[in-house]
C-alpha positions in Angstrom: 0.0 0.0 0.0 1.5 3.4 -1.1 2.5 6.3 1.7 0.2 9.0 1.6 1.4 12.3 0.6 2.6 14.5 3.0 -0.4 16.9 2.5 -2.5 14.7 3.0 -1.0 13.4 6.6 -0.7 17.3 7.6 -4.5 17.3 7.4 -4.5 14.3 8.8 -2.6 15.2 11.8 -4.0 18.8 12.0 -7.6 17.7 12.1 -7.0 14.9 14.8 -4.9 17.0 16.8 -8.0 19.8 16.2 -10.4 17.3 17.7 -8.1 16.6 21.0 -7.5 20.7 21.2 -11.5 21.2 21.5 -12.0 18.2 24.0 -8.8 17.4 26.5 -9.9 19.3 29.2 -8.1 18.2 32.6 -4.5 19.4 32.3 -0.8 18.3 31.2 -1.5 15.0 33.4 -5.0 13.9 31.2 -4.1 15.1 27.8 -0.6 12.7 28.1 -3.9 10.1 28.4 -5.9 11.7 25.8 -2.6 11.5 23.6 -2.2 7.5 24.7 -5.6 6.6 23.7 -5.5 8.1 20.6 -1.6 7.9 19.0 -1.4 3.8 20.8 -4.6 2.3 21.6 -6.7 3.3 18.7 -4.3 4.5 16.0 -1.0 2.7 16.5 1.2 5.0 15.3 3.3 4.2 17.8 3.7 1.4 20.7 3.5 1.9 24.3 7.2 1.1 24.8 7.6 4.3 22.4 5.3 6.3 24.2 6.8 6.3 27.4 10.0 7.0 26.2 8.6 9.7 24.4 6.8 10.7 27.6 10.0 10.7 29.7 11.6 12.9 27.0 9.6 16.0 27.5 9.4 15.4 31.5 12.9 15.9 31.2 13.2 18.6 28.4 11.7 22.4 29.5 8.6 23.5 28.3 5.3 22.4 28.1 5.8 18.5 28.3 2.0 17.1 26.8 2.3 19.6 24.0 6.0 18.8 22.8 4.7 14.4 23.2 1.9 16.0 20.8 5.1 17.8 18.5 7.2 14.6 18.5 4.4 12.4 17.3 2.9 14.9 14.7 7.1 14.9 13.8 7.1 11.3 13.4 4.1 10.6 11.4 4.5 13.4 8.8 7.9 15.8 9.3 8.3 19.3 10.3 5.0 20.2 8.7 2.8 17.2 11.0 5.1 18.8 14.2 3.3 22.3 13.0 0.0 20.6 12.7 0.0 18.8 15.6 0.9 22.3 17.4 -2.1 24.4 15.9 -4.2 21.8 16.3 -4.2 20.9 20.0 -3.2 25.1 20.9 -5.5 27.1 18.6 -8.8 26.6 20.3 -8.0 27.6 23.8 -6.0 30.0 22.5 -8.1 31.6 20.4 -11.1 31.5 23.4 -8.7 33.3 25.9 -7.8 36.2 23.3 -11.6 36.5 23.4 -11.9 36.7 27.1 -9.4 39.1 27.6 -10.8 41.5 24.8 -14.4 40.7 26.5 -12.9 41.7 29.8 -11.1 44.9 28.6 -14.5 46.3 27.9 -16.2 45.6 30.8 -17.0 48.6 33.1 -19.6 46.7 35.8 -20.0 46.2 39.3 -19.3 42.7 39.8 -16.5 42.5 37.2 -13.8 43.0 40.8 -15.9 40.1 42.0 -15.7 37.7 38.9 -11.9 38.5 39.3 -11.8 37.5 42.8 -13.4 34.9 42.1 -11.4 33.2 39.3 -8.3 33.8 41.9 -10.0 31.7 44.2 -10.6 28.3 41.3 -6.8 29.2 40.6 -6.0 28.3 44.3 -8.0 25.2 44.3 -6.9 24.3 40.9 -3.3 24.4 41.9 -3.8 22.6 45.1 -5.0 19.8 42.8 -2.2 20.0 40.8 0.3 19.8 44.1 -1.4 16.9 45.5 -1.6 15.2 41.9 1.8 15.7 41.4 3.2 14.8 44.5 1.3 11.3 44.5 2.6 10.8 41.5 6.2 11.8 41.6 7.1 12.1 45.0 7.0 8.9 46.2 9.4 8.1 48.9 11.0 10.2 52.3 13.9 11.2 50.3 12.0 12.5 47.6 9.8 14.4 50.1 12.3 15.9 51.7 13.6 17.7 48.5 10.5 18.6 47.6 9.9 20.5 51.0 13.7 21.6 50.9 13.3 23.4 47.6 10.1 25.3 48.4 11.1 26.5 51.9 14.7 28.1 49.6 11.9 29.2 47.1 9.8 31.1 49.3 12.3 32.4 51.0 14.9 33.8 48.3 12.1 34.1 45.7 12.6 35.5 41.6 13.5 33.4 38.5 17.2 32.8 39.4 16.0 31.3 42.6 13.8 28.7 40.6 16.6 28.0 38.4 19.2 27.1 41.7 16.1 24.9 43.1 15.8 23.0 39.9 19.7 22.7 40.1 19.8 21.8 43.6 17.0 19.2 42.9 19.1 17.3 40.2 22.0 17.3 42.1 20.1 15.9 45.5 19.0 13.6 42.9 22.5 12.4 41.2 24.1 12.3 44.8 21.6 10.7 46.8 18.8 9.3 45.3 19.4 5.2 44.5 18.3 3.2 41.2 15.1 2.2 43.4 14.1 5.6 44.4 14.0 6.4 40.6 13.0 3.1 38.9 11.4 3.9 35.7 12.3 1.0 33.2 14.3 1.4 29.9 11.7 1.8 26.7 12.6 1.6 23.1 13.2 5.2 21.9 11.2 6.4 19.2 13.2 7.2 15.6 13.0 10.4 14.6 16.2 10.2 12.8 14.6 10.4 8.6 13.4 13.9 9.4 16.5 15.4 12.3 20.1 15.0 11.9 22.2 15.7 14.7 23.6 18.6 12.3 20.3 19.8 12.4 19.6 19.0 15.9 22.8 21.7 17.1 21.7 24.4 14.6 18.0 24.5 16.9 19.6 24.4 19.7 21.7 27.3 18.8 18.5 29.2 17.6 17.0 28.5 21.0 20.5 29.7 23.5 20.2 32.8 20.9 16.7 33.6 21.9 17.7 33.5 25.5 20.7 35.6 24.8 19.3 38.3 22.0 15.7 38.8 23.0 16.7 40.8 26.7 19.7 42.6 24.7 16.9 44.0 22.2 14.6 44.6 24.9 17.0 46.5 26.5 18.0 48.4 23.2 14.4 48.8 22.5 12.8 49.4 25.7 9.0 48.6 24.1 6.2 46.8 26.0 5.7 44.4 23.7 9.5 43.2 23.1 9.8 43.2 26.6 6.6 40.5 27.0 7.8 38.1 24.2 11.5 38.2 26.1 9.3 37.7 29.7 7.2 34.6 27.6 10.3 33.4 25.7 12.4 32.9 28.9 9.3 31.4 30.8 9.0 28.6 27.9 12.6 28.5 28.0 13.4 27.8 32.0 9.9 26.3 33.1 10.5 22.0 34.3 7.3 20.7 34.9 5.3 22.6 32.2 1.5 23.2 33.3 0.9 24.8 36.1 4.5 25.3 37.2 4.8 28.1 34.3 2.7 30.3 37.0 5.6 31.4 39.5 7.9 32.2 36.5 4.6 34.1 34.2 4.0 36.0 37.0 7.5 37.2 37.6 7.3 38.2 34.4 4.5 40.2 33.4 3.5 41.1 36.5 6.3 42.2 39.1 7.4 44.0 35.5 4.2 45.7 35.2 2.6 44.5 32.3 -0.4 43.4 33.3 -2.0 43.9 36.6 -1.8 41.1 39.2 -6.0 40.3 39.2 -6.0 39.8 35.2 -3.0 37.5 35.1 -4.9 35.3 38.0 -8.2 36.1 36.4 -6.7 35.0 33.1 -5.3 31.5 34.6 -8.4 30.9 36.0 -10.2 31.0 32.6 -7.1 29.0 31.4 -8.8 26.0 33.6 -12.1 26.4 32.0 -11.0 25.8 28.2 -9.0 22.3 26.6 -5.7 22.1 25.5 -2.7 23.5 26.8 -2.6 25.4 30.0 0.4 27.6 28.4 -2.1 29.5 26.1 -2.7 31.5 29.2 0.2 33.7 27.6 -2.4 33.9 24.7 -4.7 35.8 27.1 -1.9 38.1 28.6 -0.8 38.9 25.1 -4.5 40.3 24.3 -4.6 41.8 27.8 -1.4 44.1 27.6 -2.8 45.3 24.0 -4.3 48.9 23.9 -7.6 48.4 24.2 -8.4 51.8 22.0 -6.6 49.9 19.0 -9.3 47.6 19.1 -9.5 43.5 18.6 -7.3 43.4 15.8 -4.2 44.3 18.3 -5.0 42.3 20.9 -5.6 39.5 18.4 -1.9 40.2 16.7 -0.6 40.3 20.1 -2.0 37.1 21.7 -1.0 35.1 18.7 2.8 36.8 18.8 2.7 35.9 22.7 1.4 32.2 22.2 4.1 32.0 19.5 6.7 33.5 21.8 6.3 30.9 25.0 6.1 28.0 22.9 8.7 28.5 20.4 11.2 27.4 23.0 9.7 24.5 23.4 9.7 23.2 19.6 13.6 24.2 19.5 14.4 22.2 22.3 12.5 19.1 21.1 13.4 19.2 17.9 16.8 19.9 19.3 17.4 16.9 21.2 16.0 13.7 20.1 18.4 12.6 18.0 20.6 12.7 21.2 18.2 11.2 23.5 19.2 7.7 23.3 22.7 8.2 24.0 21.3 10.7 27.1 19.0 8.2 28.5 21.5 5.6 28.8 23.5 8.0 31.3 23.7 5.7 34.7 22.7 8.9 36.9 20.0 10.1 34.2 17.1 8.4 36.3 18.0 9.9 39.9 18.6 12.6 38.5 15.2 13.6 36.7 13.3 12.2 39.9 15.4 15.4 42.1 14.1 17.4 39.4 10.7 16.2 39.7 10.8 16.5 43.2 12.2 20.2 42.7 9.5 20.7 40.2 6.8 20.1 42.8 8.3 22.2 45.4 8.3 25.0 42.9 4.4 24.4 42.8 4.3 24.1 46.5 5.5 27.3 46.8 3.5 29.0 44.0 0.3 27.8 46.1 1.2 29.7 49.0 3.0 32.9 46.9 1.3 34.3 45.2 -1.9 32.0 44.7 -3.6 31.9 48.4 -2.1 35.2 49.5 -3.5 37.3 46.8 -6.9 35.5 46.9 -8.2 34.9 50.2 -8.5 38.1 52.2 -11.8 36.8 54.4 -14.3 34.8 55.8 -16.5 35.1 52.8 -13.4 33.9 50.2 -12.7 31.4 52.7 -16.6 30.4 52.4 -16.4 30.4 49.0 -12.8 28.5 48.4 -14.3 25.9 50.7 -17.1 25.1 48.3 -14.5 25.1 45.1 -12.5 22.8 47.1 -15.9 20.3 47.5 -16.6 20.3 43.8 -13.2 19.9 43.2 -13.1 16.8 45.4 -16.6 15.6 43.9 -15.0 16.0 40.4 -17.5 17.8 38.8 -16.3 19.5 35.2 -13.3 22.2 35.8 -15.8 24.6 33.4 -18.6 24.2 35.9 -15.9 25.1 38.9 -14.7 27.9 37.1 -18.3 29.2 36.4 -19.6 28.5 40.0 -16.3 30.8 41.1 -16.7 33.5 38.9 -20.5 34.0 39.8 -19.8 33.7 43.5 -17.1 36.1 43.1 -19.6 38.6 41.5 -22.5 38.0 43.9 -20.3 38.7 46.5 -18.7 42.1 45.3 -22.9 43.0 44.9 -24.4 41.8 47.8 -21.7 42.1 50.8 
C-alpha cells in the first residue's frame, strides 16, 4: 500500500490534533492520556514502549511536556509540517477562546467584574492545590523525595525571583544524582522512538543554537528597544525556556514576568489563569490571554488579536527548539547511569516550585476573608466531587460577582 502524501498526513494530523485541542480538558497529566488513547490504543502509530520513552523525554526537556509528546508524534508521522500541525491543532482553540476573554474583559465597566476577578483567583488556588497533590502522589513517592520537595520550596519562598527557581531546579538534580538510588527512581528502559529520517544531529545543534540565541538576544533587544511588547515576548520566551514541569508550574515564572514588571495587573493575570482552567488544551495559552490583555484596548481586537497570537508563539517557540533539538541525542542521554536519579530530584524540585507558587502568590492574593474562605471551601468540594473544571470555574466566577454585589 503506497505512503500518503505529505499533504495529506498534515491534514490528517492537523484535524485529529484539532479534535483533541477542543475536547482534552483536565490538564498536562490527562491530555498525556488523551494522547495514549488516541496515537497507541486506537491509532497505533506508535507502541506503548515508544510512548513512554517519548513521555519521559519531555518530562525531562523544558517547556510544556504534553504539547511537545503532541510535536514529537505529529514529527514522526508526517515531518516538520505534522510537528506544525500537531501544534495548531491541539493550541488554537484555547487560544483563540482566551484572546476573546481578555478583549471581553477589557471592555467591561460593571459592578461585579472586581468580584468575577476574585473569584477566578480563588478556582486558581483550588486548581493548583490539585495540581500539588496530583503531582506529588505521583512523583514524589518516597521520604527522600519528600524531603527535596519541601527543601526546595522552603529556599523558594524564602529567596524568591527566577534565578531562585533556576538554583532549586539545580539543587533538585544534584540531590538527585548524589543521593537518590536506582530504586528511588526506577522507571524501566523503553525503546526510543526514531526520529532520525526527518533530524540530523547537524540539524539537531543548529536548533539548539537558535533557542540559547533567543535567551541571549531577546533581553539585549529589549534592553536596546525598551518597548512593551518586546519586553513580553522576552518575559514569555524565557518562561518557555526555563519552566520543568510545564503546566501549572509556568505560574511562578509568568507572574515574575508580566506582572512584578508591570505588564499586566496582578487580578487579570490570576483572572486570566483561572479561565485557562475552563478551556482544553494546553494550559500555556494562558500567555495567549496576557498577550491580548497588555494590547491597547483603544486599538481595538485586531491588536489584541496580533498580540495574543505573537505571545502564544513566543512561549512556545522554545519548546519546539528544544524538542526538535534533542531527540536525536536522546538515546545516548537516556543511557547515562545517573539520568534516572537525576530527573526524579528534578521532579521533586519541580513540585516544590508548585508548592510554593500555592502559597505565593496564589492563596495570598486571593483569600483576604471569611466570605473567600466560604467560598474556596465550596470550590474545594466540587473539586473533590470531580465535577467538570468549566462548571468550577463558572460557580467561582459567579460567586465572586455576587459577592462584590451583595456584601
Amino acid at each position: 500500500m503506497r505512503e500518503p502524501r505529505l499533504s495529506v498526513r498534515f491534514i490528517s494530523v492537523f484535524l485529529i490534533f484539532l479534535r483533541l485541542g477542543l475536547s482534552s480538558f483536565g490538564g498536562p497529566v490527562a491530555h498525556l492520556g488523551y494522547f495514549r488513547e488516541t496515537f497507541v490504543q486506537r491509532r497505533c502509530w506508535l507502541s506503548d514502549n515508544q510512548y513512554a520513552d517519548l513521555v519521559a523525554l519531555c518530562q525531562l526537556l523544558p517547556g510544556p511536556a504534553s504539547s511537545q509528546v503532541g510535536m514529537a508524534i505529529g514529527l514522526s508521522h508526517a515531518g516538520y509540517p505534522g510537528l506544525l500541525a500537531a501544534w495548531l491543532g491541539f493550541t488554537l482553540p484555547s487560544a483563540l477562546l482566551l484572546i476573546l476573554a481578555a478583549v471581553g474583559l477589557s471592555h467591561i465597566d460593571a459592578a461585579w467584574l472586581p468580584g468575577l476577578v476574585a473569584g477566578l483567583k480563588l478556582v486558581a488556588v483550588v486548581v493548583v492545590a490539585q495540581a500539588v497533590i496530583g503531582m506529588r502522589k505521583a512523583l514524589v513517592t518516597g521520604p527522600r523525595l519528600v524531603l527535596i520537595m519541601l527543601c526546595c520550596a522552603a529556599l523558594m519562598l524564602s529567596v524568591g525571583g527566577v534565578g531562585s527557581q533556576l538554583l532549586v531546579i539545580l539543587i533538585g538534580a544534584l540531590a538527585g544524582r548524589c543521593w537518590l538510588n536506582q530504586k528511588d527512581a526506577a522507571t524501566g528502559q523503553e525503546a526510543a522512538l526514531n526520529h532520525a529520517q526527518w533530524i540530523t544531529p547537524r540539524h539537531a545543534r543548529r536548533w539548539l543554537l537558535l533557542f540559547i540565541a533567543g535567551l541571549l538576544l531577546l533581553p539585549l533587544l529589549a534592553q536596546l528597544y525598551p518597548q512593551g511588547w518586546l519586553r513580553l515576548v522576552d518575559g514569555l520566551y524565557r518562561s518557555g525556556a526555563l519552566v520543568f514541569g510545564g503546566g501549572h508550574v509556568v505560574l511562578p515564572l509568568l507572574q515574575n514576568e508580566v506582572v512584578a514588571s508591570g505588564l499586566v495587573e496582578e487580578g487579570r493575570f490570576l483572572a486570566g489563569y483561572g479561565l485557562a482552567q475552563a478551556v482544553p488544551g494546553p494550559l500555556f495559552t494562558l500567555s495567549s490571554f496576557l498577550g491580548a490583555a497588555y494590547a491597547d484596548p483603544a486599538l481595538g481586537w485586531p491588536a489584541a488579536l496580533s498580540l495574543g497570537l505573537l505571545a502564544t508563539l513566543a512561549i512556545f517557540l522554545p519548546a519546539f527548539l528544544l524538542l526538535v533539538g534533542v531527540l536525536p541525542f536522546w538515546q545516548r542521554l537516556r543511557a547515562y547511569p545517573g539520568m534516572q536519579p537525576t530527573l526524579a530530584g528534578i521532579n521533586a524540585a519541580v513540585v516544590g516550585l508548585l508548592l510554593a507558587a500555592l502559597w505565593d502568590p496564589v492563596i495570598l492574593s486571593a483569600v483576604h476573608g471569611a466570605a473567600d474562605l466560604a467560598l474556596l471551601l465550596i470550590l474545594a468540594l466540587m473539586i473533590w466531587r470531580r465535577l467538570p473544571i468549566g462548571l468550577i470555574v463558572l460557580a467561582g466566577g459567579a460567586g465572586g460577582a455576587v459577592q462584590a454585589l451583595w456584601l
